[in-house]
Every structure is written in C-alpha cells, then in structure tokens.
C-alpha positions as CSV (number, residue, x, y, z in Angstrom):
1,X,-21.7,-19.3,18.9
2,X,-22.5,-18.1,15.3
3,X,-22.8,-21.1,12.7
4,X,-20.4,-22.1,10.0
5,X,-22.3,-19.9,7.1
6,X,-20.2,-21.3,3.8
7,X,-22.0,-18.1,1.8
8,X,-21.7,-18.7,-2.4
9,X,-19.2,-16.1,-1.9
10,X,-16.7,-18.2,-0.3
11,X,-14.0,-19.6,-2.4
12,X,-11.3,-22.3,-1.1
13,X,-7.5,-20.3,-0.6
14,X,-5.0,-22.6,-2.5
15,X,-3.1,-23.5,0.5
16,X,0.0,-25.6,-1.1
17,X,2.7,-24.8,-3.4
18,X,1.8,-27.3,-5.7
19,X,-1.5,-26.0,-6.5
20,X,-0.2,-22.6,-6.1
21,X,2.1,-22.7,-8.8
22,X,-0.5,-25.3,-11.0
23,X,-2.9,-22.1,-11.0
24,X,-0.1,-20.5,-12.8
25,X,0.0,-23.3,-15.4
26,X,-3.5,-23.0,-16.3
27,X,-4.0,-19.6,-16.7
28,X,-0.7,-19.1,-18.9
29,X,-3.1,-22.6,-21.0
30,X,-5.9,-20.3,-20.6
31,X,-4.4,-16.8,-21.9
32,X,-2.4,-19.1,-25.0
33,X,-5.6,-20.5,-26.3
34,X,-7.5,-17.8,-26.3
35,X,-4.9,-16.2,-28.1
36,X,-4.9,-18.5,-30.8
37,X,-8.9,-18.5,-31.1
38,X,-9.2,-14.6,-31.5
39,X,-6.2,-14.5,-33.7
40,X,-7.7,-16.9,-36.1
41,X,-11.1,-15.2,-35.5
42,X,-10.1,-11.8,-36.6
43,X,-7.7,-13.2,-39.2
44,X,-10.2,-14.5,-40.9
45,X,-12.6,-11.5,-41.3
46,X,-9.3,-9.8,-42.9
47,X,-7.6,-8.2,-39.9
48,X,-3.9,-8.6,-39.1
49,X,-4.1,-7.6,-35.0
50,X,-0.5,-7.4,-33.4
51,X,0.9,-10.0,-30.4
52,X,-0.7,-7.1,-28.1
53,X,-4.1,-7.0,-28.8
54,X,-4.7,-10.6,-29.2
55,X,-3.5,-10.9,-25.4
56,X,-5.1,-7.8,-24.0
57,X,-8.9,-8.9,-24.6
58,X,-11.5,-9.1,-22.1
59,X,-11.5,-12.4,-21.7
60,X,-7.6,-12.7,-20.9
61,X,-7.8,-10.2,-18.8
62,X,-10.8,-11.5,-16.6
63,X,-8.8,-14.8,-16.6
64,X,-5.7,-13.4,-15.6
65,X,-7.0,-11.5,-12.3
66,X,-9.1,-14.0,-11.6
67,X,-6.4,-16.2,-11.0
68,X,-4.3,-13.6,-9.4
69,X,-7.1,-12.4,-6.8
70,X,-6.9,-16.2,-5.6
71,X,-3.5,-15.9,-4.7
72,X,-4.0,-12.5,-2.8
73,X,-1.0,-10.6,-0.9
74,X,1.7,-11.9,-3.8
75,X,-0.1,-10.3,-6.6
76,X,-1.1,-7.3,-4.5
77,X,2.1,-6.7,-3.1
78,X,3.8,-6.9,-6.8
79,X,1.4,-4.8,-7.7
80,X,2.0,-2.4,-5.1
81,X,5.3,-1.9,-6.0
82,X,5.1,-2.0,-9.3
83,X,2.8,1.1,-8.6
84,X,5.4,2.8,-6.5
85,X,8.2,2.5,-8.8
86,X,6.3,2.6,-12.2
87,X,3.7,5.0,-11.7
88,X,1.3,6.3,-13.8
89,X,3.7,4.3,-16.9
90,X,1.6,1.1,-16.2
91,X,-0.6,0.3,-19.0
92,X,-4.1,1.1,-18.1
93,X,-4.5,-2.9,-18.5
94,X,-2.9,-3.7,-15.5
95,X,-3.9,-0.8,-13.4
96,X,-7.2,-1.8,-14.0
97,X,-6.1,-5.6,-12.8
98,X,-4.5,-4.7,-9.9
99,X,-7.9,-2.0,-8.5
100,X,-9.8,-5.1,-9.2
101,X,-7.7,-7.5,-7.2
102,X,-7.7,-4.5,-4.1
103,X,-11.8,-4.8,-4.4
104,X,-13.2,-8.0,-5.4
105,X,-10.8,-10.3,-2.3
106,X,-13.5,-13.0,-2.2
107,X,-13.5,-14.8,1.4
108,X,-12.5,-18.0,2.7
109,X,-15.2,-20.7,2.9
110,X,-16.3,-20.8,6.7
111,X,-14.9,-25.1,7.2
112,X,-11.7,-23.5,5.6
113,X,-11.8,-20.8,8.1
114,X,-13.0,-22.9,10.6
115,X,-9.9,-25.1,10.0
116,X,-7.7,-22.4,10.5
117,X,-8.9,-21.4,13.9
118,X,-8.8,-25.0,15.6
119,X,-5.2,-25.2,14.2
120,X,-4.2,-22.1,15.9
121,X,-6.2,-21.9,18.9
122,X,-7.1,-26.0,19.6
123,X,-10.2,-27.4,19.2
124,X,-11.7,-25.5,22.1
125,X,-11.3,-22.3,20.8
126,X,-14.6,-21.3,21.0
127,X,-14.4,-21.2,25.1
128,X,-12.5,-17.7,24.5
129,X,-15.6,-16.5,22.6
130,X,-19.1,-15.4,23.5
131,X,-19.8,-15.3,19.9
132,X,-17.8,-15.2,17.2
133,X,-19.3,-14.3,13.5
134,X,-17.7,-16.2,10.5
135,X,-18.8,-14.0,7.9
136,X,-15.7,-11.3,7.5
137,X,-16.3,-7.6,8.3
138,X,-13.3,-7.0,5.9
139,X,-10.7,-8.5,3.4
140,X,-7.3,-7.6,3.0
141,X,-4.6,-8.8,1.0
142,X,-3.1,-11.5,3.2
143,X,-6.2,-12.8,5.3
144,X,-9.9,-11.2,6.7
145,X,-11.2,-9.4,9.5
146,X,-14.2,-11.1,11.9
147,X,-16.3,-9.8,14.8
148,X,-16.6,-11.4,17.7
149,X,-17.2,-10.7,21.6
150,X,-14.5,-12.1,24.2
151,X,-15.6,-13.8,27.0
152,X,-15.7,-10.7,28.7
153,X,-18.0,-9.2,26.5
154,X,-15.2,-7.2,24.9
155,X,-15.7,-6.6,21.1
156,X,-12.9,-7.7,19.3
157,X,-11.1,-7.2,15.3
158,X,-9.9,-10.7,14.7
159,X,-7.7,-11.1,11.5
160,X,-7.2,-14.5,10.0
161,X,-4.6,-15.2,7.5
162,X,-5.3,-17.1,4.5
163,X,-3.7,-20.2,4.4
164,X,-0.6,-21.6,2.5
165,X,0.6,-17.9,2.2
166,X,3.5,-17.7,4.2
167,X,5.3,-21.2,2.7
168,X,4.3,-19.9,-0.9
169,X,5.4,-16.5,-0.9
170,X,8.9,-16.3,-2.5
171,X,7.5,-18.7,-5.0
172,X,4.4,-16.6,-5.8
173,X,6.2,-13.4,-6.0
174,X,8.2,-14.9,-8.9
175,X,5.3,-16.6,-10.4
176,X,2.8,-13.4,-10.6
177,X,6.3,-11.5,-11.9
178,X,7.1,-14.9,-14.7
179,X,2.7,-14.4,-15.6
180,X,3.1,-10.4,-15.8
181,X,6.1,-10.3,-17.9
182,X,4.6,-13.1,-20.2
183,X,1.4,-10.7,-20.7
184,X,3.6,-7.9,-21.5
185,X,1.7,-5.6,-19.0
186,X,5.1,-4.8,-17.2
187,X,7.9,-2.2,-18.6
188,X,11.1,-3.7,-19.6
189,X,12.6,-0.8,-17.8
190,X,11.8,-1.9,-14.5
191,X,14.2,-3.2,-12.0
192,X,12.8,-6.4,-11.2
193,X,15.1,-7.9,-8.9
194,X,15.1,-5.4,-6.3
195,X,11.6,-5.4,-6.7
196,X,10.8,-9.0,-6.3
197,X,13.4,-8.7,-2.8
198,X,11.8,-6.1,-1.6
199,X,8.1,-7.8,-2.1
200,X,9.4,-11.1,-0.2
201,X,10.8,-9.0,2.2
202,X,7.8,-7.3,3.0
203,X,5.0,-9.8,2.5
204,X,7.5,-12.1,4.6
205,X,6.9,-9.2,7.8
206,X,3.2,-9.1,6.8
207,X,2.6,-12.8,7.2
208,X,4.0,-12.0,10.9
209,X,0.7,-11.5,12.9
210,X,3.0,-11.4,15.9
211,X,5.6,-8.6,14.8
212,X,2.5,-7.1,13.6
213,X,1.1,-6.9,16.5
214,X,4.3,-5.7,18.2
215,X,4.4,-2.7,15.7
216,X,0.6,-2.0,16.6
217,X,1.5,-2.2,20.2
218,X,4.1,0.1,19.6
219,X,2.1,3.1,18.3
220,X,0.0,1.9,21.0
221,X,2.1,3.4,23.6
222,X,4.0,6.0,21.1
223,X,-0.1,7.5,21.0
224,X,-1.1,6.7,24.3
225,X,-1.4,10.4,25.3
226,X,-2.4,11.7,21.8
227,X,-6.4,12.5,21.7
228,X,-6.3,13.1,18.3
229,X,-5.8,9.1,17.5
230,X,-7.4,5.9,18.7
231,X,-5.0,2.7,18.0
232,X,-6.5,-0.7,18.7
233,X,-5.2,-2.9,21.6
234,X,-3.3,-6.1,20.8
235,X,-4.5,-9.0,22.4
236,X,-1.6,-11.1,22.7
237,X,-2.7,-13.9,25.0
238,X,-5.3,-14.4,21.6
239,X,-2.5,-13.5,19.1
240,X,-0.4,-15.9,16.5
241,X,1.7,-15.8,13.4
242,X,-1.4,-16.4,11.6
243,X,-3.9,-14.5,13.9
244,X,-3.9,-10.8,15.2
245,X,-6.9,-10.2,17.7
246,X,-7.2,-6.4,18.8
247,X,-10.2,-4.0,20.3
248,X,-12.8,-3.4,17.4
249,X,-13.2,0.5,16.9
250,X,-16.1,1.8,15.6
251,X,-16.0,4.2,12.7
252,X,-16.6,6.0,9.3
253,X,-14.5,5.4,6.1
254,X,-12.1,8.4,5.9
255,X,-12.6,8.7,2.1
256,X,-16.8,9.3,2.3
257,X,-16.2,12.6,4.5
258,X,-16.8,15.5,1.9
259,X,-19.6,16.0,3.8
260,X,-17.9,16.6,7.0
261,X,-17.3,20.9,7.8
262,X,-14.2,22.2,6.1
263,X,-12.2,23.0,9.5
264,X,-12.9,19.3,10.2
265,X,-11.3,17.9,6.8
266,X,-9.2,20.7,7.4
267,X,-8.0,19.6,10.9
268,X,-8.2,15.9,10.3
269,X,-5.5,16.2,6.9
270,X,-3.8,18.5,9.0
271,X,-3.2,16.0,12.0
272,X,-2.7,13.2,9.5
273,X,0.4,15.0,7.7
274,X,1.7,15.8,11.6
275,X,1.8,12.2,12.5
276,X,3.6,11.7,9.2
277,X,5.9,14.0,9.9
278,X,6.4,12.1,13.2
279,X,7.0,9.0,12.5
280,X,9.7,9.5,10.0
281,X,11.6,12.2,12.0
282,X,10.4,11.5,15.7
283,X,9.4,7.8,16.1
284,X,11.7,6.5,12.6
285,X,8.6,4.1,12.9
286,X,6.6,4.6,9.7
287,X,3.4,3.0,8.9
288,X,4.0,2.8,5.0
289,X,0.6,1.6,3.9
290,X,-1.9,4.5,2.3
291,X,-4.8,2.7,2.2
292,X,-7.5,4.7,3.2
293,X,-9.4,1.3,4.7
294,X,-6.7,1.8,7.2
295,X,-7.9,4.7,8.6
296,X,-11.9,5.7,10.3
297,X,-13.0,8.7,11.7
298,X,-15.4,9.1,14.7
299,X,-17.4,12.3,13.6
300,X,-18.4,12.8,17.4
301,X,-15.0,13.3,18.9
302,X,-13.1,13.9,15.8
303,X,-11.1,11.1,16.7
304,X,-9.2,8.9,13.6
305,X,-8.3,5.5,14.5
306,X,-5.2,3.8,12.7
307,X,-5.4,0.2,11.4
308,X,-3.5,-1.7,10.1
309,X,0.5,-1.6,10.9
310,X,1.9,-4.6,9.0
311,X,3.5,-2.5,7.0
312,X,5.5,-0.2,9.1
313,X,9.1,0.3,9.0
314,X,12.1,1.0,10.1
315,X,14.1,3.7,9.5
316,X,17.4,4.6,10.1
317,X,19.2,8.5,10.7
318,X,20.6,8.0,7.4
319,X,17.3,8.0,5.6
320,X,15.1,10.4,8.5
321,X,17.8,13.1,8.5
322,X,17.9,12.9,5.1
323,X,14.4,13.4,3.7
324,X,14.8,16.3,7.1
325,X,17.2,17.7,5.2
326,X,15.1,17.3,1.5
327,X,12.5,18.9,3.1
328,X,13.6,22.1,4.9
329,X,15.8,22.8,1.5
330,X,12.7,22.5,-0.2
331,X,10.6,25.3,1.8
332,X,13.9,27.2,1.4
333,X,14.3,26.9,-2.4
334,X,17.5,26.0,-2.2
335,X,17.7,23.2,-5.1
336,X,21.6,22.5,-4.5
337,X,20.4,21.8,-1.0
338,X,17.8,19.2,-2.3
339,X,20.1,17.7,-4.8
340,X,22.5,17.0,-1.6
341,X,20.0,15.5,0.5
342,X,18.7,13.4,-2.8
343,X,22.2,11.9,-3.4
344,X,22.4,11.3,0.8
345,X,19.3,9.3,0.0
346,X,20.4,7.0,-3.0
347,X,18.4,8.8,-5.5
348,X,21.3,8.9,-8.4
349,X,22.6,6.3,-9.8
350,X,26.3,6.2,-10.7
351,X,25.6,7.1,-14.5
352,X,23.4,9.9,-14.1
353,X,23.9,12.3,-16.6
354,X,23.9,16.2,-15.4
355,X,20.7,17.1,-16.9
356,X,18.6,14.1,-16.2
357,X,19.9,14.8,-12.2
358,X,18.6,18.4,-13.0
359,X,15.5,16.8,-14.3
360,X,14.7,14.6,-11.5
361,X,15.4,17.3,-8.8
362,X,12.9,19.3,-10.8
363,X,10.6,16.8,-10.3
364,X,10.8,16.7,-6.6
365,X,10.9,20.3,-6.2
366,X,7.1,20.2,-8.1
367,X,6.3,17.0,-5.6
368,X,7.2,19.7,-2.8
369,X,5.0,22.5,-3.9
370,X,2.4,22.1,-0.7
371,X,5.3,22.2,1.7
372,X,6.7,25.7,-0.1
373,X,3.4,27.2,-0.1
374,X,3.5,29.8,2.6
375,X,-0.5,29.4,3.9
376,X,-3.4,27.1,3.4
377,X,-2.5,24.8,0.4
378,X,-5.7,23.7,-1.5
379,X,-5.4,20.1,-2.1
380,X,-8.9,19.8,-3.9
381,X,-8.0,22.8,-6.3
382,X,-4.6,21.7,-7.8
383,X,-3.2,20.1,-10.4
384,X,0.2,19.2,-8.9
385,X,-0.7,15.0,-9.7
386,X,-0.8,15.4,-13.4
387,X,2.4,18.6,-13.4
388,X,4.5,15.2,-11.2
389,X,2.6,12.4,-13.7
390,X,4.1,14.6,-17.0
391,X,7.3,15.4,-15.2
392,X,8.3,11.2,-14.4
393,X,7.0,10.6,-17.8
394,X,9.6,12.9,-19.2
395,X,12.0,11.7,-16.9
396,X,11.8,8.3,-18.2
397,X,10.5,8.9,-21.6
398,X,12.7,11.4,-22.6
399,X,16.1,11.6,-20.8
400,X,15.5,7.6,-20.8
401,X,16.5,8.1,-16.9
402,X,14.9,4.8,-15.0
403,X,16.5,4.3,-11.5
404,X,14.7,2.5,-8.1
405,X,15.6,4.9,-5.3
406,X,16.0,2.4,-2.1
407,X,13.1,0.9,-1.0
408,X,12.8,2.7,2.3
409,X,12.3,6.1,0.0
410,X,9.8,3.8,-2.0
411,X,7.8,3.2,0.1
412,X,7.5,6.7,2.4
413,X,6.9,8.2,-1.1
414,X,3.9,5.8,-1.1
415,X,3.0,6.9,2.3
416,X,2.7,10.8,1.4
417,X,1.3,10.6,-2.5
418,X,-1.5,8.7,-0.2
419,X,-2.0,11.0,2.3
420,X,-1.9,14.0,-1.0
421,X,-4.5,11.9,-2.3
422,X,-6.7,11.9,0.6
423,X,-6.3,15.3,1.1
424,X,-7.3,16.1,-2.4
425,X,-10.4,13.5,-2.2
426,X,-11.4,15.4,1.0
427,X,-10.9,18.9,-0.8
428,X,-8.9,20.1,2.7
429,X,-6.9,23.1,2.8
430,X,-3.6,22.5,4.9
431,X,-1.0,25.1,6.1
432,X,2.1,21.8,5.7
433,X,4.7,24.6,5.6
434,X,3.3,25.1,9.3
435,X,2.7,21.2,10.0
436,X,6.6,21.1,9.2
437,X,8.0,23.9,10.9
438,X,8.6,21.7,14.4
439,X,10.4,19.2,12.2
440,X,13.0,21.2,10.2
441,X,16.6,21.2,10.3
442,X,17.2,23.4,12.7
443,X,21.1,24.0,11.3
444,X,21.0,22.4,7.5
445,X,24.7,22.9,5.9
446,X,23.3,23.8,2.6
447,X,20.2,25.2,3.2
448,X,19.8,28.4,2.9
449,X,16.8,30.8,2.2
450,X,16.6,32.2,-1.3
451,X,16.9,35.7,-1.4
C-alpha cells in the first residue's frame, strides 16, 4: 500500500460552511484594503484612477482566484455558465480568473484524503486494494482522480470528492455570485437567478457519484457494440455519493493530436459530431461537458474513450425535435423554418422586437454555417468564431437584446461550440451536412429547400 505523501502541493478543502463563507469575508477585507492603499498610492503621484482600476490590479485579482480555486466546483460551475450565457462579453479580467481556476485545482492533502476514504469505505478499506497511490492523476472541479489496482489486479480511475461540497453548494453559488458582482467583473445584463438555479441544480447532480455513475453505466451499454468508443466500467460494489471507481483507460489528450494524419483528425471529429448527433436525437442522453480532459484517444486502434458523465442530461421531445427541426431548416435555408423551431425552443422572449428576432436568427444561421456546407468543412481555416463573437456582441450591444434561452439549449450549445473548438484546434475537415443526414427531419412542416 502506497504511503500517505502530504506533497507542498496539497492544500486543506474548506469542508464547513462556516469557514466556507468566512473565506468570503476575507477576501472581500483583502480586495477593500488594497483598494484603499493603491488609490492613495496613485493619488498621491497626481492620478485620479476610476472605482475600476483600483479593483482590477494584480494583486486583487490573484487574491480573488485564489480564494475562489479553494472552493472549486461553485466558482467553476458559475463560471461555466457565466461563459455559456455571456460569452465572449466577459471582461478579459474574469476570463482570465476562471482559465486559471480550470488549471491550477491544487490537491487535497493526503490525511485529508485519507479521511475521506475511511469515512466512505471503513477503516479497512485498504483490503479492496493491492495498491492504491495518493497522489492524484487528475483534478477536476468537484474532487480528484487516483490510481490504484483492485484486488484483482484490475487498474482502476478512482474519483474522490472534495469535502464539505455538497452541504455548501447553494450557499457557495450565491457567495462566488455576492464576490463577482462586488468586483464588477459580471454584466448587469445577465439573468442571475436562473443562473444561480441552474448552477445548484447542476453542481447538486455532480456531487452524485452514484447518479454519476448510473449515467456512465448508461452509455456503457448505449456503446457497448460501438468500436469507435471505449467507456469506462462503473464499479459499483466500490461506488458512493462521494466516490466513483471505474476501469482506468489508457490514453492521449485529444487536444495534442495535430500530429496525428489528417483522415485520423478527420475521422475522429467526424465520429465525435455523430455521437453528438446521437445523443440529443437518438439517446436524448447528452453528455454536456466540452472539456477536452474528458476525452483520450488510443492512436493504435483509433479508439476515443469518454470520461467524465456528471454532466449529462436529460432531454425531452420538446427540446430534441426541436433543435431536429433547427437543424434540417438550417441545411435547407429556410430561415422562417429556423425562426419556428427557435420559438419551439424558448429562444424569444415575450418582448422581442421584430428586428432583434431577425437579428438573433441571423446569428444562428452563421452558428450553422458547417452544417450548410455541402462537403468537407474546414474547421482549422475559418473564421466563423469571431463572424458569431461580432454578431452576439451586436445582438446585445446594439439592439440591447439580452435573453437566457432554457438551460437545456444552454448547455447543448456548450456541448457543440466545444466540439467546433476541438475540431478547429485539430485543423479536421468534416463533411457535418453528411454526419447529419441520418438525423434530419424526415417530414419538417416548414422546411423546405430554397430554390
């Protein structure tokens, strides 16, 4: 059995409320007083600096995601969302903030960890174990990945949740949301409330190990037969609300692949978008998450195995047909088709003017240029982020249009601009008119084909 190795990287999870939301307290101290020193500072060499710069300065920002990394999946999951329904309108500040919070998750100390396990498991945990290794493989934003081989010699992906998360979570969703408002990082424009639901909601199901693990064990069996995908095996007899044990699969990080022969990026995009295209219109079981740390690729059998399914949803014929719908009006250039399927989905709101619904069905029909394009779309040769980044910034800018679509449309929009922005970091070239063809609404009452 590995030893307890408490690394100087290790830092103690804040694991009650109280000293959850007393991390709050200081940093709000922290930000304040540093406020006041650089304001006096600069106002003494003869500069008049606005309420803005004083609070965006290095060292507030360092103290603000340092306290905000400590707190993990809250501050990520705000941030996630904030991403989704904000976009590229985020001050650079906090974009910045929240890519450091994704890369710098420090790990629990091993007695913390070490804690956690015997709680879970009993004090004789370790007789499950040949070996179990305490320093993390990986961290993610609600606990960390170990290695470790079964008694059986089997080589296993155990994630541990940090503690304290789960009792803490509606609390510090509204605390990172009180601390980002405060910094005036977030637009006044954006819906909070639905947002703050919708991140208790979600963090709530990610804090499940065990409906995690039924999701997992789902695509499991929904992939079975596929030998294009490898998804892990739930261990369920080794399985909690706080701990997920599955089959460790080797493999390479999906984003390093440029490398890799263009049929291969070509085929492995390709197979990505298919499964997509499944699990929203097939399955109605969608894995939301984009991250690309949820996917690996075994370069020897071309094989991509899926991590990761805490985040999968749901979804209901209302929202599948309708993005069906969106779509096969879209490779038909019918925009009136579009606009219909839009409305079925909760795009509009009820005081939508004409032009700003003209505007945002523009701005889809851009979003849908790969789909339209009749052949190999080139993902690496494109512009079409910064044509959709100029068109929402109009959107909300301009025609002062700022309206949450429901969070289910959130959050497969956050699924495909991922998969858009793998294909464009793998420079693949996709036929998705072709990819899309099997899943098209074989008798659309709108649809039909420009002439």
């Amino acid at each position: 059995m590995a030893g307890y190795d408490n690394g100087k990287d290790g830092k103690k999870i804040p694991s009650n409320r109280l000293s959850r939301v007393g991390m709050f307290g200081s940093v709000v101290t922290k930000v304040a007083t540093n406020m006041a020193a650089e304001g006096a500072k600069q106002f003494l060499s003869g500069k008049r600096p606005s309420a803005k710069d004083l609070l965006l300065t290095p060292k507030n920002i360092s103290s603000i995601t340092n306290q905000l990394a400590q707190l993990r999946g809250a501050a990520m999951k705000v941030g996630q969302l904030l991403s989704m329904d904000a976009g590229d309108a985020l001050p650079k500040e906090l974009t910045d903030i929240l890519a450091k919070l994704r890369s710098d998750a420090a790990p629990m100390p091993a007695k913390q960890l070490a804690s956690v396990l015997e709680t879970e498991w009993g004090k004789t945990w370790q007789q499950h174990f040949i070996s179990f290794t305490f320093k993390p493989v990986a961290a993610a934003s609600i606990g960390q990945v170990h290695f470790a081989y079964g008694d059986d010699a089997s080589e296993l992906a155990i994630k541990v949740q940090y503690p304290g998360i789960k009792k803490s979570i509606s609390s510090d969703v509204d605390n990172v949301v009180t601390l980002l408002r405060l910094t005036g990082l977030v637009p006044k424009e954006v819906d909070y409330k639905s947002l703050l639901d919708e991140a208790k909601k979600q963090l709530h199901d990610e804090a499940n190990y065990e409906l995690e693990a039924e999701m997992g064990d789902t695509f499991y069996q929904l992939l079975k037969d596929d030998n294009r995908f490898i998804v892990p095996k739930v261990y369920k007899e080794l399985t909690t609300p706080s701990i997920l044990t599955m089959s460790f699969e080797q493999g390479e990080a999906i984003e390093n692949l440029q490398d890799l022969p263009q049929v291969a990026r070509d085929n492995l995009v390709t197979n990505l978008f298919e499964l997509l295209f499944k699990e929203a219109f097939q399955f109605k079981l969608v894995q939301t998450d984009p991250n690309f740390a949820n996917y690996l690729y075994q370069k020897e059998s071309g094989k991509i195995v899926l991590l990761d399914f805490g985040a999968t949803r749901r979804y209901g014929d209302a929202i599948s047909e309708g993005y069906q719908k969106l779509l096969t009006c879209a490779v038909n250039n019918d925009k009136d088709g579009v606009s219909d399927a839009m409305a079925h989905i909760g795009f509009f709101s009820n005081h939508i003017f004409p032009e700003q619904k003209a505007a945002v069905v523009n701005m889809v029909m851009i979003a849908c240029e790969p789909i339209q394009y009749d052949g190999d779309y080139d993902f690496g040769n494109t512009d079409l982020g910064s044509r959709i980044h100029e068109a929402g910034m109009a959107l909300s800018m301009e025609q002062g249009y700022w309206h949450t679509p429901p969070a289910d449309a959130l959050f497969l929009h956050r699924k495909i601009g991922g998969l858009f922005l793998l294909a464009a970091r793998l420079n693949a070239k996709v036929n998705l008119r072709e990819v899309f063809k099997p899943f098209q609404w074989e008798t659309p009452p709108t649809c039909k084909r420009a002439g």
